[in-house]
C-alpha positions as CSV (number, residue, x, y, z in Angstrom):
1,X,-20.0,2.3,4.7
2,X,-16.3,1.8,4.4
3,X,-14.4,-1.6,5.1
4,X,-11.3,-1.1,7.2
5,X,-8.1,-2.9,6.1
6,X,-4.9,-3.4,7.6
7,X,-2.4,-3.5,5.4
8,X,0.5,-6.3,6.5
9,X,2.7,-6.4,3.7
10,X,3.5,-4.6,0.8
11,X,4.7,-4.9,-3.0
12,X,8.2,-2.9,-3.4
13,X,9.7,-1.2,-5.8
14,X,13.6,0.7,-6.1
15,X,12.2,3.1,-7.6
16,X,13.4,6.9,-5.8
17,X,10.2,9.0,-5.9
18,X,7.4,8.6,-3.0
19,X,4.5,7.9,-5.4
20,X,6.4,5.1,-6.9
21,X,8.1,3.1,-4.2
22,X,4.8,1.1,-3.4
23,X,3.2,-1.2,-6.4
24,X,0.4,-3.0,-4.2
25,X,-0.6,-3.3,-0.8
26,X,-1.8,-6.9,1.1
27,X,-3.5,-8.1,4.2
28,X,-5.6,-10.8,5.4
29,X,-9.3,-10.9,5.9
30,X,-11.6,-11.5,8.5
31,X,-11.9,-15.2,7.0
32,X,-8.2,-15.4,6.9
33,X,-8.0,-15.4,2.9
34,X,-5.7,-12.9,1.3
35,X,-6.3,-9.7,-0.4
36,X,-4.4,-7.1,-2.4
37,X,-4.6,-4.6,-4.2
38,X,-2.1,-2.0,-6.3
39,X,-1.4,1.3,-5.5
40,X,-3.3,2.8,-7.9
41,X,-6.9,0.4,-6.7
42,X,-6.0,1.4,-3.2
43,X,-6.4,5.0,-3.9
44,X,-9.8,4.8,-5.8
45,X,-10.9,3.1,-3.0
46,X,-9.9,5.3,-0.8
47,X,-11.1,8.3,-2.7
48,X,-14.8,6.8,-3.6
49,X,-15.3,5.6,0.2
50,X,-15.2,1.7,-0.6
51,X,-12.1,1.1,2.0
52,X,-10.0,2.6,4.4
53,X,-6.7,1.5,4.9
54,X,-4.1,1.2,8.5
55,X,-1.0,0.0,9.7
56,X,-0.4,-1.4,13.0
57,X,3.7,-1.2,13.9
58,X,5.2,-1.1,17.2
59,X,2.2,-1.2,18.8
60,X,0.7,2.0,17.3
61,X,-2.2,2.2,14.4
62,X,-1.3,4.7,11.4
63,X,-4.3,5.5,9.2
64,X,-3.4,5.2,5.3
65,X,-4.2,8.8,3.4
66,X,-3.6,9.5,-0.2
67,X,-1.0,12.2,-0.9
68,X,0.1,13.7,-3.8
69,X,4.1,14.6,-4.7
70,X,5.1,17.8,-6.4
71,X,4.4,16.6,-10.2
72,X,0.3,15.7,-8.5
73,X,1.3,12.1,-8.9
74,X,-0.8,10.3,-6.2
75,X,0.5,7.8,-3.8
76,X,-0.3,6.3,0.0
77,X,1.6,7.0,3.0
78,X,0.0,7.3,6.5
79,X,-0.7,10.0,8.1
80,X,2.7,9.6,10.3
81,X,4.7,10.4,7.4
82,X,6.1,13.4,6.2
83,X,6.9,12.7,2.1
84,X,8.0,9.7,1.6
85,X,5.5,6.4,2.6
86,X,8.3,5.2,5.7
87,X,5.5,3.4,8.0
88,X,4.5,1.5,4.7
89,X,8.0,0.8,3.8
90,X,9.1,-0.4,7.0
91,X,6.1,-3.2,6.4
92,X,7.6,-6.7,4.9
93,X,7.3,-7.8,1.3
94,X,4.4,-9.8,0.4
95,X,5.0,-13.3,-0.4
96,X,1.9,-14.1,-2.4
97,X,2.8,-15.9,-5.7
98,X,1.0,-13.9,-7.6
99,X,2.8,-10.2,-6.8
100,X,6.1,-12.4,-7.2
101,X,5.6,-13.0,-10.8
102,X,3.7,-9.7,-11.7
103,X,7.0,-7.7,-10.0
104,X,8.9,-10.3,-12.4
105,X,7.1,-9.6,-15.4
106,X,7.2,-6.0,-14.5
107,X,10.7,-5.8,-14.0
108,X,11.6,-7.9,-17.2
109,X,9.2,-5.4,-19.8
């Protein structure tokens, strides 16, 4: 059975195309420990039935789908969204330490 995650905050990039603009996705646990996981371990997740994935925004739940852009890259969005992942966007940046210096590192290679 899947676990259910709501995604809280995610990992931004400037890049223009839909399957690019998100490089990981965060939330807290039941336990109130963090988790997260990049784009591409969100989607095989949610393609082998390990999680599922929401957002809660303005008082409204938006379950998480995998989409897939005109050159059959893969990406998230909810399924709100019309191409490009704007409930997941509109989500604040994650402040964990650890997507701060892989977005540095990232951005620096």
């Amino acid at each position: 059975m899947a676990r259910y995650l709501r995604i809280r905050h995610v990992v931004k990039t400037d890049r223009p195309s839909a399957h690019e603009r998100i490089q990981a996705i965060c939330g807290i646990k039941p336990d109130r420990s963090h988790w997260s996981l990049t784009q591409d371990e969100a989607i095989s997740q949610v393609e082998d039935g390990t999680s599922m994935f929401y957002v809660e925004r303005a008082g409204r739940r938006f379950d998480v789908i995998v989409s897939m852009d005109l050159h059959a890259r893969k990406y998230l969005k909810t399924v709100a969204d019309r191409e490009q992942p704007d409930e997941l966007l509109y989500l604040p940046n994650c402040q964990n330490l650890a997507h701060e210096i892989r977005s540095r590192s990232a951005a620096a290679g």
